[in-house]
N, C-alpha and C positions, 0 to 999 in steps of 0.2 A: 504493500500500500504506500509507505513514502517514496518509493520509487518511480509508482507510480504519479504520486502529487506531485513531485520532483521534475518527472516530464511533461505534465502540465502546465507548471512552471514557466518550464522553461519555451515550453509552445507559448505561451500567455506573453513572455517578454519579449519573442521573437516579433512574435503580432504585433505588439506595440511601437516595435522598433520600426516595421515596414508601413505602421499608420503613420507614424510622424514622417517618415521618409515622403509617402505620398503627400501629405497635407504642403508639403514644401513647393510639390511642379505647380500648385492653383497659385502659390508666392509666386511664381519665376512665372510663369507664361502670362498674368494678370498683366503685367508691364506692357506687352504689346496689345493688349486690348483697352487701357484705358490711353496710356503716351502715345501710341501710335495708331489706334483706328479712331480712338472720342478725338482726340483734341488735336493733333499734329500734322496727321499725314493728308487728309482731305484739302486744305485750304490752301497750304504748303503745294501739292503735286499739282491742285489747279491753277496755280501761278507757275510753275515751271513749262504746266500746258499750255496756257496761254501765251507764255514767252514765245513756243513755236507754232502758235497760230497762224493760220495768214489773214490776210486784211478783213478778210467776211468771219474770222474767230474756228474757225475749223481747223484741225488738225485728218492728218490721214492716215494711221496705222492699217496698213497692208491695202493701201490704196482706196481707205473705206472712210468716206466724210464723217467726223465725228464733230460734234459743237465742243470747245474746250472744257466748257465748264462741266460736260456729263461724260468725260473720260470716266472721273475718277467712280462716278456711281455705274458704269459700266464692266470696270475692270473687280470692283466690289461683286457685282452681279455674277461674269463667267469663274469667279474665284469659289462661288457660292454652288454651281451649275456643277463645277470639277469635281467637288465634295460630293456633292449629290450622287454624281455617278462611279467614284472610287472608293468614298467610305465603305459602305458595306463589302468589296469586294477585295482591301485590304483586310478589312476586321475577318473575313470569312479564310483568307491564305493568312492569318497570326495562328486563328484556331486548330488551325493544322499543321501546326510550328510548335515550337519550344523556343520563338525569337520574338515574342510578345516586347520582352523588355527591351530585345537591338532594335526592334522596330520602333515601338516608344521612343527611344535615346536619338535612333537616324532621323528623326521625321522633327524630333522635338531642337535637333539642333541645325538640321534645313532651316527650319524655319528663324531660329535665332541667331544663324550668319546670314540671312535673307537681309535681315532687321539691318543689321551692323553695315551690312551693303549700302543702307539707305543715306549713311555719312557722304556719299559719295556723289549724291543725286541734288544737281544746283543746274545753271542755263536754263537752258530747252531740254535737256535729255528726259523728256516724259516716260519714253517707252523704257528705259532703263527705272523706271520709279512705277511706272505698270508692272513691269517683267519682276523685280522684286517683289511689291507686294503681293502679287498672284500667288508665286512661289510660298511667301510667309506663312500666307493664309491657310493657303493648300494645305501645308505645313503642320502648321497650329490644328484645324480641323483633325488632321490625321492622325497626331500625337495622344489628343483629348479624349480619340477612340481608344487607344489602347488604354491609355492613363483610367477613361471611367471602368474600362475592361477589369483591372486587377480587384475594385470593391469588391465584385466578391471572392475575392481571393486573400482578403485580409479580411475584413468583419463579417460576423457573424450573423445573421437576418436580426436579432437584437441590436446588434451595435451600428446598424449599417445607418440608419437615421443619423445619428451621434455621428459618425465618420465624416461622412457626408456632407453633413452642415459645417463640422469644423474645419475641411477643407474649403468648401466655400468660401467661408468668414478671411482666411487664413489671405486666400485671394484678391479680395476686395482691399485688406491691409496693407498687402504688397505691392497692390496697382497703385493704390492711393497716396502710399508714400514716394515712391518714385514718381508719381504724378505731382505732387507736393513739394518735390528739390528740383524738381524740371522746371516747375511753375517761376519757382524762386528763381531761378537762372534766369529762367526767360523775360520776367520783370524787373528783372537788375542786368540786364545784358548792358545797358548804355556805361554802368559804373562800374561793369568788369571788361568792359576795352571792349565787347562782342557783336558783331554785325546780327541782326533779325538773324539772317538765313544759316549762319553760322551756326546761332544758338539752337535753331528747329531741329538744323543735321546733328548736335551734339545730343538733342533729347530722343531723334531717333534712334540714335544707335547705341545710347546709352540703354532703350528697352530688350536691346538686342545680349546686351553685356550681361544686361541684369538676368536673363532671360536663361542664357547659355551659363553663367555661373554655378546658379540654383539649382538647375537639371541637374546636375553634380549628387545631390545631397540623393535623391530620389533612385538615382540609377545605381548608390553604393546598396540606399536600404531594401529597396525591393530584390524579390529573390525569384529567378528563371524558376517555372513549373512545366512539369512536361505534358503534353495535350492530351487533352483526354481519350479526342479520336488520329487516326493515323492517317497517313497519304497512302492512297491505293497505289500500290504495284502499278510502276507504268503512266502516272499521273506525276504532272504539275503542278508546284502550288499557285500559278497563275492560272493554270485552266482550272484546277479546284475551286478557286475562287469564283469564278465565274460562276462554275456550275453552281457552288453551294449558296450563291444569293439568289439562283435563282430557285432553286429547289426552297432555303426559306421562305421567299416569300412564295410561294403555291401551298407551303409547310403553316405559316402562319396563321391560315383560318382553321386550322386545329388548335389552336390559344387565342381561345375569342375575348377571353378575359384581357392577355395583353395586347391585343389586336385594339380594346374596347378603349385601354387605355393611352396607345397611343393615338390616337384620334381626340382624344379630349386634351392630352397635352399640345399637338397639333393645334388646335383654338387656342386655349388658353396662352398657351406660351408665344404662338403667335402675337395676340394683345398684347404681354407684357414686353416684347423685343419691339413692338410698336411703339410703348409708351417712350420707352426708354429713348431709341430712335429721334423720338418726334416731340419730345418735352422742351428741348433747347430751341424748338424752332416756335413752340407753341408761345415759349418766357419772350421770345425777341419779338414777333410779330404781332400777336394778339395782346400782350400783358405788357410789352413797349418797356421791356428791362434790358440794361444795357452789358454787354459782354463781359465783363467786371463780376459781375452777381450771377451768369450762369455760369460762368468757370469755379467761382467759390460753394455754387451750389452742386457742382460736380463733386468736386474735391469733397464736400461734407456727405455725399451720397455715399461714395468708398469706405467710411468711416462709420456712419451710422450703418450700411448693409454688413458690415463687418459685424457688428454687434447682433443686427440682427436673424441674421444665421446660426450663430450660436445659440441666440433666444428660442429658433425655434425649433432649432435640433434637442433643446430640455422638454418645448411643450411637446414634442412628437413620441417624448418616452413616457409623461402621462397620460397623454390623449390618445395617441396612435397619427402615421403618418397621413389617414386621408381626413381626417377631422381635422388635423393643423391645414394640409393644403387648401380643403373646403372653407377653412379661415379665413386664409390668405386669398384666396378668390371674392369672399366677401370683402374685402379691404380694397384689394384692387378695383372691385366694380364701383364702391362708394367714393373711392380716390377719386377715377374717373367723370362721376357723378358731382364730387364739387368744383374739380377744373372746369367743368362746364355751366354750373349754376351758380357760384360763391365767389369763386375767387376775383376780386377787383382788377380794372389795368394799372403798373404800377404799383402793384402790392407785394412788396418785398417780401416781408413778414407774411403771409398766405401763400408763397410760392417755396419758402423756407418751408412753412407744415407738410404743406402740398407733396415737397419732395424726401422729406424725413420718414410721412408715413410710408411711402414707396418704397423708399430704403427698405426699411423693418423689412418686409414682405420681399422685396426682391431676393436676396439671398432665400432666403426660408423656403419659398415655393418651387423653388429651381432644385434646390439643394435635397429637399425632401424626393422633388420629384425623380431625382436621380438614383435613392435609395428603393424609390420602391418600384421602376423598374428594374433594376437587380435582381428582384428577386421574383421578376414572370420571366427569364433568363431561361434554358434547359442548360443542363450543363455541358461543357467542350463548346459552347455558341454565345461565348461573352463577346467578346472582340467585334465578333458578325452584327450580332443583334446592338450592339450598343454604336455600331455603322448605322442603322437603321436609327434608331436614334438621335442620332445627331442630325441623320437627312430629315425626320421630323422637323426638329428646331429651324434648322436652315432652310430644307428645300421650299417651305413654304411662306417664309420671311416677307415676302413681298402681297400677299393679301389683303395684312389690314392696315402697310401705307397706302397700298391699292387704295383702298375705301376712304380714307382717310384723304388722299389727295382727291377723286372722283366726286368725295362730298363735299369739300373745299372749293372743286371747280365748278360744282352748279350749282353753290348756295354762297360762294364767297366769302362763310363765315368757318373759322377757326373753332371757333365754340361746338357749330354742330358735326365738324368731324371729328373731334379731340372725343363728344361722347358716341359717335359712330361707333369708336374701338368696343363701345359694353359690348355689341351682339357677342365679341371673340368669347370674353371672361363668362357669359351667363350662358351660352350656347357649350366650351370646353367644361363649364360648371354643371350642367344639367347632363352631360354624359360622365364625367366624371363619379357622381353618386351612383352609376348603376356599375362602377366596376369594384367586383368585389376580389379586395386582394389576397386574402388567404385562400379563395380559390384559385387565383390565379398561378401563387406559386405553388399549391399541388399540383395544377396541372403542367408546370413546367419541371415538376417532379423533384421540387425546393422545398426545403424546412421554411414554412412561414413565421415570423414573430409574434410575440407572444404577446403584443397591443401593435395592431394594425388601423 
């Protein structure tokens, strides 16, 4: 019996070791999602586009008239298209690997000498500042599949909420601080000798340093497992992939439970990548606050969603995880409900609450939602299925600015598209109550937890 307690033990510390290892890559890869896709590289690459304009404002990559200013939401778009149709097809050649972790560490450091490239990108050389961030993103997407992959490979269907959110949290802190000495730089550029464009290249490539440093911590703690299923005799893990996405998805309406539930994260999460998106454009144009106050109100979002992640990885251990998300969708719908009825133009102080509550809820509903997919997973099909996943989140990203702008152009008003997003939250929220998740992870043949 002590020997036995003895290796539990010593399982129990290992675990620990590879949880905090993970919570580190949401520190390191956060850096290029807030320094370099919220605030740097957008305004920055459409000035370098413009630079090689010609006189009518078009640019031509590969002979194809583009308007300067929608390079950059273009090359966003085909980076987003790429994911779409590789994610799952990597996640499905990892699962038949024992290279989950090489693959994680190659894709996670593509992307973060992608970053560090971007030091380099001033003039007109747009396609050189396309061609990296395509790469980055590509990048980032691909890494985040494996990285969500190893959850259940380290907690337990009880812990996995807890893991989960404190990775999140851990991310928002990391983005935010580096987002917060870039800020500093950048507003003191004139008293430290620094040109504008000098300063931008030092804050992108600085996301990149930050980025590839911290991968480090993650790639010592996690530990290679070996796959559950094997490559057939005479197979490739490229043609296996292929096959295996698609054989999942034909596979899938045998797990209608996590079939049920990606379709409501699909809405839901849709909405909140909307809000997030579209909240800086909503402060400036309709609420007439000037650039100063949505960059501070960035920087406070990082800080407050840090906190609130954690908040809600505690209430998901006495509630269960779809009673905190069905929270959190109450919260987001009534958010959205007073940007549209309440909040004044010029209300500083109502765009601070505005964005604080958002905070709370943004980590939590993300972070929760990420645990309790895990666990409609079958097993040897992490990788694969958490491809599918992310094409969720992504492949559909563009429906509720769709609406969002569509309402904007026949009504003019800000107001009533900003509460256009509810249909996402009350529509992902009303399918979300009929999936039930301890059926779901029997049927994926999972130990469910023990408050769901």
């Amino acid at each position: 019996m002590p020997v036995e307690k003895a290796e539990l033990e010593r399982a129990s510390a290992s675990n620990r070791r590879e949880q905090i290892g993970w919570y580190v890559y949401d520190w390191a890869n956060s850096a290029f999602s807030t320094t370099v896709v919220t605030v740097f590289l957008g305004p920055y690459l459409t000035s370098i586009t413009e630079n090689a304009a010609d006189a009518n404002g078009f640019v031509y990559p590969l002979g194809i008239p583009i308007a300067a200013g929608s390079f950059f939401p273009y090359i966003v778009s085909l980076s987003v298209l790429l994911q779409v149709f590789f994610l799952p097809v990597l996640g499905a050649i990892s699962d038949y690997s024992h290279r989950k972790k090489q693959l994680f560490g190659s894709f996670a450091y593509i992307g973060a000498f992608a970053t560090m490239g971007m030091y380099f990108l001033q003039g007109d050389n747009y396609l050189l500042g396309g061609a990296l961030f395509l790469i980055a993103n590509l990048a980032f997407g691909a890494a985040v599949v494996f990285y969500n992959a190893f959850l259940p490979d380290i907690a337990t269907p009880d812990q996995r909420d807890m893991v989960s959110s404190q990775g999140w949290a851990l991310g928002y802190l990391g983005g935010g601080l580096l987002l917060a000495a870039n800020l500093v730089m950048f507003n003191g550029r004139e008293a430290l000798g620094l040109e504008t464009n000098f300063a931008i290249r030092i804050s992108l490539a600085s996301a990149g340093v930050w980025w590839a440093i911290f991968t480090v911590v993650p790639l010592l703690a996690l530990k290679s497992r070996r796959p559950i299923r094997q490559l057939p005799a005479g197979e490739h893990y490229l043609i296996i992939g292929f096959k295996q996405l698609g054989h999942t998805l034909s596979q899938i309406r045998n797990y209608p439970q996590t079939l049920l539930f990606l379709a409501a994260y699909l809405l839901y999460n849709d909405g909140i990548q909307a809000v997030i998106a579209l909240a800086a454009q909503y402060g400036s144009e309709e609420l007439e606050l000037d650039q100063g106050v949505l960059v501070a109100v960035i920087l406070m979002v990082q800080f407050v969603a840090f906190l609130g992640a954690l908040i809600f990885g505690y209430v998901a251990r006495f509630f269960g995880a779809k009673r905190s998300i069905i929270g959190s969708l109450f919260i987001w719908t009534g958010a959205v409900i007073y940007a549209y009825a309440f909040i004044q133009p010029g209300s500083e102080v109502q765009f601070y609450i505005l964005s604080a509550t958002i905070a709370v809820v943004l980590g939590g509903s993300q972070a929760l939602s990420r645990s309790v997919f895990s666990l409609m997973i079958p097993r040897g099909q992490e990788s694969e299925y958490f491809g599918l996943y992310e094409v969720s989140e992504r492949g559909t990203s563009w429906l509720a600015p769709l609406l969002f702008g569509l309402v904007f152009q026949f009504t003019g008003s800000y107001r009533l598209a900003i509460v256009s997003l509810i249909i996402f939250f009350i529509a992902g929220l009303a399918l979300f109550f009929f999936v039930d998740i301890r059926k779901a992870a029997l049927e994926a043949g999972n130990e469910a937890p023990t408050k769901v």
